[in-house]
C-alpha positions in Angstrom: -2.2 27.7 111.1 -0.9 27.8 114.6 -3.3 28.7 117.2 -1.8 27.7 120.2 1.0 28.1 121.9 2.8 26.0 124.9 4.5 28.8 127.7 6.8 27.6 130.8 6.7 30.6 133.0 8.0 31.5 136.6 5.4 34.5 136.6 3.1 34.1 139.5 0.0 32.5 139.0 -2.6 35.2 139.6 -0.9 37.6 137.0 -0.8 35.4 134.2 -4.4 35.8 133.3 -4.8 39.2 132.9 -0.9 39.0 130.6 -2.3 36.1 128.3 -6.3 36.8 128.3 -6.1 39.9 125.9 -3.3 38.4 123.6 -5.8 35.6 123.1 -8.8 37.6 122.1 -6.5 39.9 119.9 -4.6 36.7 117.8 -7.0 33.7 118.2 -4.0 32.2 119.5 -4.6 30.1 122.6 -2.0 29.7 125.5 -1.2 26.9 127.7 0.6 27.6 130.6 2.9 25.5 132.9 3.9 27.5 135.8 7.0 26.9 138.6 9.8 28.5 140.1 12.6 29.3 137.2 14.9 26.3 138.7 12.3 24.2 137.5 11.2 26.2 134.6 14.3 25.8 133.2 15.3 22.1 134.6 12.3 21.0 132.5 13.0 22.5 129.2 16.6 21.5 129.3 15.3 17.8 130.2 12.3 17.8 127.7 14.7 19.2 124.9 17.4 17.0 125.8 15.3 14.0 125.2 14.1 15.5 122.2 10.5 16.0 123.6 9.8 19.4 122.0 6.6 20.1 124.2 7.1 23.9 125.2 7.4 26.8 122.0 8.0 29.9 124.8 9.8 30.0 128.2 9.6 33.0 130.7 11.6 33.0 133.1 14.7 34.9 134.9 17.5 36.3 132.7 19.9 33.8 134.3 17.6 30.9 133.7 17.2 32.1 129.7 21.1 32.7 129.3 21.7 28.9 130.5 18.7 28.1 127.6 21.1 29.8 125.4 24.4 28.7 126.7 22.6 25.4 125.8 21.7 26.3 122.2 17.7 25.7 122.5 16.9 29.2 122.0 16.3 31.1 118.4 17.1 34.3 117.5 14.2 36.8 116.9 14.1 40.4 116.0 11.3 42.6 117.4 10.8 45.9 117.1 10.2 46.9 120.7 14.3 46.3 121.4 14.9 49.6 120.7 12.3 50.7 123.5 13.8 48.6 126.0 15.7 49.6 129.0 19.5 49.3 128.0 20.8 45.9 128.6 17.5 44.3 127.9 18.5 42.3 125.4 21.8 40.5 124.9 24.1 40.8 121.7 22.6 37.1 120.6 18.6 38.5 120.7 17.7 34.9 121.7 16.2 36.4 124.7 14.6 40.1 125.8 14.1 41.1 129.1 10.2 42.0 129.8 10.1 43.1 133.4 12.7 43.8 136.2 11.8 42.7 139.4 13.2 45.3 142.1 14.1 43.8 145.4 12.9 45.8 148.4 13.2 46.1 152.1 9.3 44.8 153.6 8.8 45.9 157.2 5.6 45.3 159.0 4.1 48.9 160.0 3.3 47.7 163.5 6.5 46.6 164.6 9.0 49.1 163.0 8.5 52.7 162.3 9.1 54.7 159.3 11.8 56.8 161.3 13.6 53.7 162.0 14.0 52.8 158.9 17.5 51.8 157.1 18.7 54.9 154.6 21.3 52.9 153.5 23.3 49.2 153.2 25.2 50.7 156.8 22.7 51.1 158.7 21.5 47.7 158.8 24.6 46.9 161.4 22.5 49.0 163.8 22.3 46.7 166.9 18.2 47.1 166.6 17.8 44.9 163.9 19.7 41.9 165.7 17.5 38.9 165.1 14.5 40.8 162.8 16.1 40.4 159.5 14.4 38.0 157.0 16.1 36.9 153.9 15.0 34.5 150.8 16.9 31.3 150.8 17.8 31.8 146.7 18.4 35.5 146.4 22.4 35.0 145.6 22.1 37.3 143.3 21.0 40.0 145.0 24.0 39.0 147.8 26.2 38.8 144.6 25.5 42.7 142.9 25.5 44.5 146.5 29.0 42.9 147.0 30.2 44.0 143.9 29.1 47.8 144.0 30.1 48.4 147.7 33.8 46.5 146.4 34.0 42.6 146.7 36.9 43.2 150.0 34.3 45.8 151.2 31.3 44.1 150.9 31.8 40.6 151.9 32.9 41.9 155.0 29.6 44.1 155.3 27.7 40.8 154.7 30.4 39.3 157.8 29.7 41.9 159.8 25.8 41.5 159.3 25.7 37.8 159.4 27.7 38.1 162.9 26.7 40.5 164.4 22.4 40.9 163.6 22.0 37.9 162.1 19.7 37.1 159.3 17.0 34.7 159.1 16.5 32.5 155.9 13.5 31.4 154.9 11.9 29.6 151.7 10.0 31.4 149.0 9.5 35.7 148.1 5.7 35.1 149.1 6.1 33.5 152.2 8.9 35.7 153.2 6.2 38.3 152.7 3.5 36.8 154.1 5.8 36.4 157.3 6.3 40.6 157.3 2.4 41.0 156.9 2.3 38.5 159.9 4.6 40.5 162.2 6.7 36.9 162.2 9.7 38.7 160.3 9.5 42.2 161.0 11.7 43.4 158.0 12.6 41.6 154.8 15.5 42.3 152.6 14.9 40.8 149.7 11.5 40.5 148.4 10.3 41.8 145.3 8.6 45.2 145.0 5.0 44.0 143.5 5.1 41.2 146.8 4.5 44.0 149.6 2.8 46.5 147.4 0.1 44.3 146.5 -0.7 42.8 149.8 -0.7 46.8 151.3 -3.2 47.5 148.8 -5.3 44.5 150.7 -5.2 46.3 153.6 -2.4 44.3 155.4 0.0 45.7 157.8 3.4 45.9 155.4 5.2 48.3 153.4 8.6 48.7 151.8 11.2 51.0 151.5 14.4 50.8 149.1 17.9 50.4 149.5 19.9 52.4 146.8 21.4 51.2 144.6 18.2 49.1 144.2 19.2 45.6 143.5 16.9 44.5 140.1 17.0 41.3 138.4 15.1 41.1 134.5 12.8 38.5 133.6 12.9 37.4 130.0 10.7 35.6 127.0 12.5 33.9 124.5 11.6 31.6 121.6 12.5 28.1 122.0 14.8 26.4 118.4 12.2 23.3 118.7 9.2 25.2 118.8 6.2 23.4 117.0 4.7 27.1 116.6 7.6 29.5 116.2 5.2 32.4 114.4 2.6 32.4 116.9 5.2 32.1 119.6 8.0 34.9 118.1 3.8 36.9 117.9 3.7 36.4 121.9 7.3 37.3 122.3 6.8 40.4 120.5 3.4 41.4 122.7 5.1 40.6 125.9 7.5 43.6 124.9 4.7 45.5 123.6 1.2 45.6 123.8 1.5 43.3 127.1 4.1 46.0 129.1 0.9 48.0 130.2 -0.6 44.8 131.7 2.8 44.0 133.6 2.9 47.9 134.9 -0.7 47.3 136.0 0.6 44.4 138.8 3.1 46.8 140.0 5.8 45.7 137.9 8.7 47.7 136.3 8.1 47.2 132.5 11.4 47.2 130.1 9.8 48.8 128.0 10.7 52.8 128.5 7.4 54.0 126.9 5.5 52.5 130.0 5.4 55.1 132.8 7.0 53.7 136.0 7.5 55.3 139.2 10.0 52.3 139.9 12.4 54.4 136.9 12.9 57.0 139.5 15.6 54.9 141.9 19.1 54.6 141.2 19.3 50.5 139.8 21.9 47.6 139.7 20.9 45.1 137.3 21.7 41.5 137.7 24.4 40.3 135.2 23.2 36.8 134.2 26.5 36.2 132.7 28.6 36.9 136.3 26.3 35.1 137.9 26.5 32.2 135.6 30.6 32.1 134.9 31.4 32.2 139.0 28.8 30.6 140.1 30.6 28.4 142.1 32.9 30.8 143.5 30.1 33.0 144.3 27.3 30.3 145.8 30.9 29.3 148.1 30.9 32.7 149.9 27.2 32.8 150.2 26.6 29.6 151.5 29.5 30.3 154.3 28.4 34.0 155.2 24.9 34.1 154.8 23.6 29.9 155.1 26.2 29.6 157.6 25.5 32.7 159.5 21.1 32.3 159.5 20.0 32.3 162.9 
């Protein structure tokens, strides 16, 4: 019998109780978790498997992270029925992998130093000479850099990105919580990319922050899939399939937008981008190039 499970998650520590805690009680099946950013999620599994040190039976991580898994042949196949609930594109034609959640990015401000009437409506207005110098960005979000290029036209929006970088400036900083713990500070007064649950939950505290959205709204998919090495494949293809399930309430309940089109979001009602993992994967290079030298280059 297989009553434990090994998970390598990026999902922030404080929200992985109340995900795993009822899946336990319902299926006997205990969980351990290793948690990290989905860089190192996903450098560990690919360094674990290649030394043939099958430790971890489920990874959770971004859908970029998980299509590398796969790219890498150390994913399995699984069927579930919940694909046919999920938001389209949630699961690629090889069903190694399904997307769970999508994080939206959204525009933090802190409430005392920018007011709701100043706010940007759209991508443009962010070359208004106010914002000079109180733009925050997250050091990693390429891919949010990448999909804003692409629907605005790649001539079109690198040079809106150009334009930004020269003219207001953006300043980088390391990691979505910090970034929003900088808004809730007054430190950054408005952050580009941080990601919807970030600013929502900290307002809900009582802090001075909240967030507006940018449309298209930029979202990237987390995803669960079912490592080929896994010492417990049925209890782990069982968590798969209540991740995309039974568990989409629980994700909804921390303010984030569940694949899963049965679970009411108010999230459903902006117009969306998703990230392409595979795009962001094939040009990488070309693509981490022009970011480095606009944005990186351009961080005041």
């Amino acid at each position: 019998a297989e009553g434990a499970i090994t998970l390598y998650t990026s999902i922030a520590e404080k929200d992985l109780k109340p995900l795993i805690e009822p899946f336990e009680k319902k299926y006997g099946v205990k969980v351990s978790t290793w948690r990290a950013s989905g860089d190192s999620v996903m450098n560990r599994t690919l360094n674990e498997t290649k030394a043939k040190r099958y430790n971890v039976d489920v990874v959770h991580a971004g859908t970029v992270e998980l299509e590398v898994l796969h790219r890498e042949k150390m994913l399995q196949a699984v069927a579930s029925p919940h694909f046919a609930d999920l938001m389209p594109g949630s699961v690629p034609n090889h069903k190694e992998y399904a997307t769970t959640i999508y994080s939206m990015w959204v525009q933090a401000y802190n409430t005392g130093n920018v007011k709701k009437t100043d706010l940007p409506k759209t991508y443009q207005d962010l070359l208004d000479p106010k914002w000079k110098g109180r733009l925050g960005y997250e050091v990693e979000n390429i891919d949010w850099f990448v999909t804003v290029v692409q629907s605005m036209g790649e001539a079109k929006g690198l040079q809106f990105f150009r334009e930004l970088a020269s003219t207001n400036g953006v300043s980088v900083r390391k990691g979505h919580t910090n970034l929003t713990n900088m808004v809730a500070a007054g430190e950054v007064p408005m952050a580009l990319t941080v990601y919807n649950y970030m600013p929502e939950q900290l307002k809900k505290k009582g802090a001075p922050i909240d967030w507006t959205v940018l449309q298209p709204a930029v979202v990237r998919g987390n995803a669960v899939g079912v490592m080929k090495n896994a010492k417990n494949p049925a209890a782990a293809a069982l968590f798969m399939d209540y991740l995309l399930g039974e568990g989409q309430q629980a994700y909804a309940d921390l303010e984030y937008l569940p694949a899963n089109t049965k679970i009411p979001s108010t999230l459903r009602n902006y117009k969306m981008l998703v990230v392409d993992p595979e795009e962001s994967l094939d040009r990488r290079d070309k693509w981490r190039k022009l970011y480095d030298d606009i944005i990186m280059r351009g961080a005041k």
